[in-house]
C-alpha positions as CSV (number, residue, x, y, z in Angstrom):
1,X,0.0,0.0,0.0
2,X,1.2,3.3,0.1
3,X,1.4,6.3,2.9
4,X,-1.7,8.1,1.7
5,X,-4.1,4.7,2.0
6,X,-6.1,5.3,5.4
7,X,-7.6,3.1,7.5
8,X,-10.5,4.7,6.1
9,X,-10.0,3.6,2.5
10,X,-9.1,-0.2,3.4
11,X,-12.5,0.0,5.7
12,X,-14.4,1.1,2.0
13,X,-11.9,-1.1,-0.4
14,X,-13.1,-3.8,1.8
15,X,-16.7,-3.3,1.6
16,X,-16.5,-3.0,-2.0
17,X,-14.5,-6.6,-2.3
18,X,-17.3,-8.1,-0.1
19,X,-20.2,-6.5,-2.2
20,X,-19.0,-7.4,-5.6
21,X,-18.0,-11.0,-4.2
22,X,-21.4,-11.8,-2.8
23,X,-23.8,-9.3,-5.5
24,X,-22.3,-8.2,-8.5
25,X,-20.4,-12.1,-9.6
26,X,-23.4,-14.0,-9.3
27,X,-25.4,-11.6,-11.1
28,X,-23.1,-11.2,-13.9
29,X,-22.0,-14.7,-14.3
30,X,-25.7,-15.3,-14.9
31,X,-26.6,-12.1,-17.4
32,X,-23.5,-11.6,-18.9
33,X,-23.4,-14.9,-21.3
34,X,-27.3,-13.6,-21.9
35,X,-26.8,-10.3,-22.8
36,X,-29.2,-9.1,-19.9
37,X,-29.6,-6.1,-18.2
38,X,-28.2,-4.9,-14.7
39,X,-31.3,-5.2,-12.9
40,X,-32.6,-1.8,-11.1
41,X,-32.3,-4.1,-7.3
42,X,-28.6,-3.8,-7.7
43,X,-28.4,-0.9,-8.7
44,X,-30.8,0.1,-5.7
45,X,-28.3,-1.6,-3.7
46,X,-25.5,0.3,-5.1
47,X,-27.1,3.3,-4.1
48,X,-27.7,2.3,-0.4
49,X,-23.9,2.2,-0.1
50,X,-23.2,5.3,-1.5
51,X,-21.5,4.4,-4.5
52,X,-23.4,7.0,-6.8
53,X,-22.8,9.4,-4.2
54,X,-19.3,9.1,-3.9
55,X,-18.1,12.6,-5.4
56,X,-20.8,14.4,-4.5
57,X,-20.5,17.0,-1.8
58,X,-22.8,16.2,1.3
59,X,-24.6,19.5,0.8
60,X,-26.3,17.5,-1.7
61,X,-26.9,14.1,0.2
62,X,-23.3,12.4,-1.3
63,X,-20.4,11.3,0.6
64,X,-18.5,14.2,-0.6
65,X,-15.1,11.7,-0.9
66,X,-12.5,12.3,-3.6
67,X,-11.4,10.3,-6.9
68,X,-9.1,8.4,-5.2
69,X,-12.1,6.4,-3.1
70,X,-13.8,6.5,-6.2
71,X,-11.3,4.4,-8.3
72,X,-10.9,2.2,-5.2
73,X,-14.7,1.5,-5.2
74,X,-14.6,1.1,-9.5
75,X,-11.4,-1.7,-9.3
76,X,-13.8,-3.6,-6.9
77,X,-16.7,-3.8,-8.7
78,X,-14.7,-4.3,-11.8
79,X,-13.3,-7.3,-10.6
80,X,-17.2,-8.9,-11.2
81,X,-18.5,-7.0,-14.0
82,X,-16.8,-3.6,-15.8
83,X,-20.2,-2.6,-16.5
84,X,-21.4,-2.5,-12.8
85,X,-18.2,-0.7,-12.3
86,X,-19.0,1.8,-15.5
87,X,-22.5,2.5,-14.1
88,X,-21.5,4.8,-10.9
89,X,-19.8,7.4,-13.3
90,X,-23.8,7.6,-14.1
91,X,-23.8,9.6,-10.7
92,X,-20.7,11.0,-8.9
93,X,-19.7,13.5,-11.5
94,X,-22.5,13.7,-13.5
95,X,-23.7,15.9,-10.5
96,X,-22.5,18.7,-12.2
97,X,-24.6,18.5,-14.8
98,X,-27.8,17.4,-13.2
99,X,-30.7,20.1,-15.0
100,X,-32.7,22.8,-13.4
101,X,-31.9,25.2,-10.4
102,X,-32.5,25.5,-7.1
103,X,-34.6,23.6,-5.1
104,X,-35.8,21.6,-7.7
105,X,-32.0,20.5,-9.1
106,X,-31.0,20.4,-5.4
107,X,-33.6,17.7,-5.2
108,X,-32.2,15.6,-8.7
109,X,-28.4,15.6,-6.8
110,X,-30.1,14.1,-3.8
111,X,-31.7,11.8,-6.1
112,X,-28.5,11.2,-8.0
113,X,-26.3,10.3,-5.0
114,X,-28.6,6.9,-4.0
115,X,-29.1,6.3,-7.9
116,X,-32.5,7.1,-8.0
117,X,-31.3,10.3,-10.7
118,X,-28.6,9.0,-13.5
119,X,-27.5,10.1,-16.6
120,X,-25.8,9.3,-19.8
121,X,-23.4,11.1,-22.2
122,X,-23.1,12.0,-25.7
123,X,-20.0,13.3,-26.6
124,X,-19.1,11.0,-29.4
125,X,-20.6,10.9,-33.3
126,X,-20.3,9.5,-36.0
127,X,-17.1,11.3,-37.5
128,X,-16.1,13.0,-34.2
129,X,-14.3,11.0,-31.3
130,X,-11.4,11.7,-29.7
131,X,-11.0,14.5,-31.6
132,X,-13.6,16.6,-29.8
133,X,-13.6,19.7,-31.6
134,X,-15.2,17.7,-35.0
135,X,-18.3,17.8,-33.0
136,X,-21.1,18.8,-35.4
137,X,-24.3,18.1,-33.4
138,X,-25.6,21.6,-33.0
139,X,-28.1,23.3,-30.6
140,X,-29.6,27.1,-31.3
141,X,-31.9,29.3,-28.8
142,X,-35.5,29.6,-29.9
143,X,-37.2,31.6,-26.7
144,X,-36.4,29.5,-23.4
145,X,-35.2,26.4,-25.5
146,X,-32.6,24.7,-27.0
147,X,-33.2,23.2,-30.6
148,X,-30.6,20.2,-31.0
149,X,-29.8,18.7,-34.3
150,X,-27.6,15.6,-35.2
151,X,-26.3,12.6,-34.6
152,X,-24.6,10.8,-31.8
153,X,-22.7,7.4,-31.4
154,X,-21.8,5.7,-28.0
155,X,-24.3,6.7,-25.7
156,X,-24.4,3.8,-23.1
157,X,-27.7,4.0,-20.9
158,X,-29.2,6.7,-23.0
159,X,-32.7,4.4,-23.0
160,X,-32.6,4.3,-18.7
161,X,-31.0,7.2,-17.7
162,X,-33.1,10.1,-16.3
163,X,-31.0,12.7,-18.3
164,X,-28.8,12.8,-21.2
165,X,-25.7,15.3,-21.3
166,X,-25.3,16.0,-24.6
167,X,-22.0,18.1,-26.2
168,X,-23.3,20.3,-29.0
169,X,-22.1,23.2,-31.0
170,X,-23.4,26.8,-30.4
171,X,-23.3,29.8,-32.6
172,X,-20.1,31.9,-31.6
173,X,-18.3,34.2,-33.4
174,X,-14.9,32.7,-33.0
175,X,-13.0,30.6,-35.7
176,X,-11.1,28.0,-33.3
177,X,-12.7,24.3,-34.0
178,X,-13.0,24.0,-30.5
179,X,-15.1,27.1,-29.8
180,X,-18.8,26.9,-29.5
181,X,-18.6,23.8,-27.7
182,X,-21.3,23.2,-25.1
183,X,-23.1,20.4,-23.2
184,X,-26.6,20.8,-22.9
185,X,-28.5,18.0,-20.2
186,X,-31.6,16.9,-22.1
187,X,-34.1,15.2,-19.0
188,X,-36.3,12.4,-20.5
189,X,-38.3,9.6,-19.1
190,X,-36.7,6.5,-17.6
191,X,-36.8,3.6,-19.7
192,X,-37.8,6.1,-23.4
193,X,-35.8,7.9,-25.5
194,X,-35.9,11.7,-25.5
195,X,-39.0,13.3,-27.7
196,X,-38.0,13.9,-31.0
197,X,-34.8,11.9,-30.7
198,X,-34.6,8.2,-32.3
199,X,-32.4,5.8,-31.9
200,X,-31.2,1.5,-31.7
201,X,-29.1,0.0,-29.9
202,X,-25.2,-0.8,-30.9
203,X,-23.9,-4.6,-31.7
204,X,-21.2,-5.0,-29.1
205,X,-19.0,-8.1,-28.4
206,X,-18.6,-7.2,-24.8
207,X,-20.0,-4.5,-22.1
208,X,-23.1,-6.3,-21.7
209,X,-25.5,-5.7,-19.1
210,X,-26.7,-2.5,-20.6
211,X,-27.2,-0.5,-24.2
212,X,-25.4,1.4,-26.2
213,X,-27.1,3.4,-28.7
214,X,-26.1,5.4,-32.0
215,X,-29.1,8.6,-31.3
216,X,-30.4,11.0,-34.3
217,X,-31.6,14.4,-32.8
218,X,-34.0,15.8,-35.1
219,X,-35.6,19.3,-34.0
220,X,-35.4,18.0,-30.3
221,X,-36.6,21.0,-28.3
222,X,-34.7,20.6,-24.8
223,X,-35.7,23.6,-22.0
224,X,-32.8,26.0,-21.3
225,X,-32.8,25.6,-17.4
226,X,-31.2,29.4,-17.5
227,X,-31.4,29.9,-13.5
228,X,-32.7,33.6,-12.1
229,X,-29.8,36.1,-12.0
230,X,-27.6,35.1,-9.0
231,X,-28.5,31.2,-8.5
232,X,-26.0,28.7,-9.7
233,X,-28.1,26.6,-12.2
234,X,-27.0,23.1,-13.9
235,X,-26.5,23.8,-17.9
236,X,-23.4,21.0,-18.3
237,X,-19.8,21.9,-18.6
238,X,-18.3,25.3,-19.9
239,X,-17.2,24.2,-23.0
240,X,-14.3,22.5,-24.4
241,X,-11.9,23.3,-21.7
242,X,-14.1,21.9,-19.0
243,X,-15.4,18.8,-21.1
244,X,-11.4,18.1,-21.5
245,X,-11.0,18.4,-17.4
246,X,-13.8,16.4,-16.8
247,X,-11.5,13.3,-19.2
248,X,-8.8,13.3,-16.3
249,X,-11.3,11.8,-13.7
250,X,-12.6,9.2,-16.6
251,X,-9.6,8.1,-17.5
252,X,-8.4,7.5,-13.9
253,X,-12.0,5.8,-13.5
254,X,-11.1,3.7,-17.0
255,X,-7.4,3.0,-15.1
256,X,-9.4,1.8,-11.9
257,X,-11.6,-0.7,-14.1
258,X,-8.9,-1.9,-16.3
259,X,-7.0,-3.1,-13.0
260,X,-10.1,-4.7,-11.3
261,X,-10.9,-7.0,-14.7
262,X,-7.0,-7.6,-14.3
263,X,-7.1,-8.5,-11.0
264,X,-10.4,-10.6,-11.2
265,X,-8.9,-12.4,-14.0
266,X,-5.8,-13.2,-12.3
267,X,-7.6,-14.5,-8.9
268,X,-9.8,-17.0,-11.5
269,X,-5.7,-18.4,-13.0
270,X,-4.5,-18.6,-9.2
271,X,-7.3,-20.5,-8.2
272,X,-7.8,-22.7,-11.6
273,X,-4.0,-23.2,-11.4
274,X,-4.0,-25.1,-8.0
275,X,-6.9,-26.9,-8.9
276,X,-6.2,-28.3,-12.1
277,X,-3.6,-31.5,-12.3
278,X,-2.2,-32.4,-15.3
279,X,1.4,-35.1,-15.6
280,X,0.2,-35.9,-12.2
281,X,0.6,-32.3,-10.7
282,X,-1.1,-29.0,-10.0
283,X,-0.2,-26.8,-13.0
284,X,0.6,-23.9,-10.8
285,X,4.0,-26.2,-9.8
286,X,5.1,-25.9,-13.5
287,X,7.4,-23.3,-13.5
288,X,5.9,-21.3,-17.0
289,X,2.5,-20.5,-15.5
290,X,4.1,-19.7,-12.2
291,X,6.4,-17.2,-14.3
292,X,3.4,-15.9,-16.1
293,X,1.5,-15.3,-12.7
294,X,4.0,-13.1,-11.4
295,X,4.3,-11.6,-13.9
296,X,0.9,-11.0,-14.3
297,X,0.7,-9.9,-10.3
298,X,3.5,-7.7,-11.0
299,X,1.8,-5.3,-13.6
300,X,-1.1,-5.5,-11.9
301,X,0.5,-3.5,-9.2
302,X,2.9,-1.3,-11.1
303,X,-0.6,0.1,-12.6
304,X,-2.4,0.2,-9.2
305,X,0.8,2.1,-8.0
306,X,0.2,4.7,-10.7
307,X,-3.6,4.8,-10.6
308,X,-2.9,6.2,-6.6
309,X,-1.0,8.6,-7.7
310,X,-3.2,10.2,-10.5
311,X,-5.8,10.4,-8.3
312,X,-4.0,11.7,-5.3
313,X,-3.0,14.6,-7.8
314,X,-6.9,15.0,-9.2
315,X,-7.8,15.3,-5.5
316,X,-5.1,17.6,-5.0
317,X,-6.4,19.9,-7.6
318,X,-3.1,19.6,-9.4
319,X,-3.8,19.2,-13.2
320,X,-2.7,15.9,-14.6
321,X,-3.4,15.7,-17.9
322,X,-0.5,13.7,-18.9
323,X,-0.3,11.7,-16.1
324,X,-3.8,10.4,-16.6
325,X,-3.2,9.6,-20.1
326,X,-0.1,7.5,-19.2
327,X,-2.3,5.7,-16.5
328,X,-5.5,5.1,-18.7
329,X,-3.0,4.1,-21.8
330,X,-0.6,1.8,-19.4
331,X,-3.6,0.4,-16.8
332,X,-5.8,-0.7,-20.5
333,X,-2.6,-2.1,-22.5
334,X,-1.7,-4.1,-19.1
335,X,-5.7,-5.3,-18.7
336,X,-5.3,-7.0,-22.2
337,X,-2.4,-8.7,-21.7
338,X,-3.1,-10.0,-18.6
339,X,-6.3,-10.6,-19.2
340,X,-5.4,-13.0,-22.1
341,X,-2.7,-14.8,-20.1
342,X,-5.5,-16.0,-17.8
343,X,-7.4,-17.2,-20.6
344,X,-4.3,-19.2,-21.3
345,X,-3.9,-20.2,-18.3
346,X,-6.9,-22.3,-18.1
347,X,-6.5,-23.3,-21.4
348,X,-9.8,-24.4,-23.4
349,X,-11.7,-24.1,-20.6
350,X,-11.1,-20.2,-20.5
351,X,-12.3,-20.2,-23.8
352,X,-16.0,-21.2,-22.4
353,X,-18.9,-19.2,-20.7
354,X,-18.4,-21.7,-17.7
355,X,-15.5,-19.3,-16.6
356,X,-15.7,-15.2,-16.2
357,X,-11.9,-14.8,-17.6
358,X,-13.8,-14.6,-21.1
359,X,-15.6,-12.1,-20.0
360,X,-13.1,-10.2,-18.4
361,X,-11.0,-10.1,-21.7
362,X,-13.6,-9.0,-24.0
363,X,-14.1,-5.6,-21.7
364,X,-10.7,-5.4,-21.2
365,X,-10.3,-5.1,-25.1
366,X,-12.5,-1.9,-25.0
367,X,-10.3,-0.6,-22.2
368,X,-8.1,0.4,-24.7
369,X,-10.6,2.2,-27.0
370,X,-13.1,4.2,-25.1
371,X,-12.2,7.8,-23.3
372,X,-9.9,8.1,-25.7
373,X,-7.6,5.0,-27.5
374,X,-4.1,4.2,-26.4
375,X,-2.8,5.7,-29.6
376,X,-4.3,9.0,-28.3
377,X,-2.9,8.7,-24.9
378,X,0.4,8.4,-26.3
379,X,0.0,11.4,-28.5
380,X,-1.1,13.2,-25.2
381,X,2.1,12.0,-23.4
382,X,4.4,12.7,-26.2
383,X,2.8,16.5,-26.9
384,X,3.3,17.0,-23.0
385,X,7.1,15.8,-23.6
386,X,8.2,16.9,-27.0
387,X,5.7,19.9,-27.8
388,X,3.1,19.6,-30.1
């Protein structure tokens, strides 16, 4: 461990373990192979603990903690099912961005932090991901509304969320391609789409357990929420600046989940290792897999190692940008390797349902893809050493 890990932490690290051990694996050993969806008792369970509450401040009903119990909380849960783990960002952050003003958006946040309130982002399209400032999707005033046209791609939980945060241009008068960039929260119905907004959802080998949908906005008409002069109001982020800070927390959150399917992955080879007797003896006496697994164990930790750091900085209110990138890019590279050692660990029986190292290797695989690919972390690290 390290000097900054309180007893505190081990106390919620703990919990988290237990939870996911006795809720989250049997669940997704069962709906996983099925395609089916988290079912709303978990994630009414989730909320008793706090999970969606995690970074919200306790003004609002949330546990007011920082990224670093976050992440701690995300490995855990990842170590049964990334998704489970994916769905908190759905709160926490998303806080920020909850619609209205007031009393009435005080209310939502309260909502929010038991995950009775979630959301769901659009940032991504068709020709625009992680290059941000190709967003086309625009949004124009008419009177107290927003008019949003376009299309979006990626938008996991858009069908059950309460909300969708969607980036969209605005008219400005600047020439930058980044300019004009705004994120509008469009409130819906749980379990519909938004009105005039269509959509199906995505094919996807892996990240089952909820939908991802490719959206067409067509004349949506979205309210404002423009709060009375003086009153802090929730309209989304700035712009492109904050939209960018908002990418250090998710990428540390992506870090956190990469290392928990790692982990969980690794814990499955152990155990199938001392179990499994082949030339009269336990394979885990055979000196290759014993090389793999500590090898295995090893970057497990060097990533965990680097995840506590990024998010000590985060909580520090130190930007990090580079530092995050290198822990999304080296926690997702590491997930996928490790990941597919386990499968080979157990041999053809990894490659079966009967086992969740399958599992954990498909969503590992998209570790390396979503909040930006490892081929755009590196070009964030390099432009932070070498200059763009």
């Amino acid at each position: 461990m390290t000097s900054h890990f309180t007893e505190e932490r081990r106390i919620i690290q703990q919990s988290a373990r237990e939870f996911t051990r006795e809720e989250v694996l049997p669940v997704a050993n069962k709906l996983d192979p099925e395609k089916g969806q988290i079912p709303r008792e978990l994630i009414g369970k989730m909320g008793e603990l706090g999970y969606f509450g995690m970074l919200i401040p306790e003004e609002y009903g949330g546990l007011g903690l920082g990224v670093f119990e976050y992440c701690l909380v995300a490995e855990e849960l990842a170590r049964g099912w990334m998704s489970v783990a994916s769905l908190i960002a759905r709160g926490n952050s998303f806080y920020r961005s909850v619609p209205g003003f007031g009393k009435a958006r005080a209310e939502r946040i309260e909502r929010m932090a038991v995950g009775d309130y979630l959301g769901a982002f659009a940032m991504s399209e068709p020709n625009a991901g992680s290059d941000m400032a190709a967003v086309s999707c625009k949004a124009h005033r008419d009177g107290d509304d927003w008019i949003i046209n376009g299309n979006k791609y990626w938008c996991t939980f858009a069908d059950e969320a309460d909300f969708i945060n969607v980036v969209c241009r605005v008219e400005t008068d600047s020439d930058e391609r980044q300019a004009g960039m705004k994120s509008i929260a469009v409130e819906k119905p749980r379990g519909e789409l938004p009105a005039g907004v269509s959509g199906a959802p995505i094919p996807k080998i892996g990240y089952h357990g909820w939908k991802t949908f490719e959206l067409a906005f067509d004349n949506a008409r979205v309210p404002a929420f423009d709060p009375p002069e003086g009153e802090g109001g929730g309209r989304g982020s700035s712009g492109f600046v904050g939209i960018q800070q908002g990418l250090e927390v998710a990428r540390a959150h992506t870090a956190a989940r990469s290392i928990g399917l790692a982990e969980g992955a690794l814990q499955v080879a152990v155990h199938y290792s001392q179990e499994r007797v082949q030339f009269g003896r336990p394979i885990g006496k055979f000196q290759a897999i014993r090389f793999k697994i500590a090898t295995m164990a090893t970057e497990i930790e060097a990533a965990r190692q680097l995840m506590y750091f990024v998010c000590n900085e985060i909580d520090s209110g130190r930007r990090c940008d580079k530092e995050a990138a290198m822990v999304k890019y080296y926690a997702a590279e590491m997930s996928e390797r490790v990941t597919s050692e386990a499968l080979q660990i157990l041999g053809g029986a990894g490659y079966t349902t009967h086992y969740p190292v399958e599992r954990f290797w498909r969503d590992a695989r998209l570790t390396k893809i979503f909040e930006g690919t490892s081929e755009i972390m590196q070009r964030i690290i390099s432009d932070r050493i070498l200059g763009r």
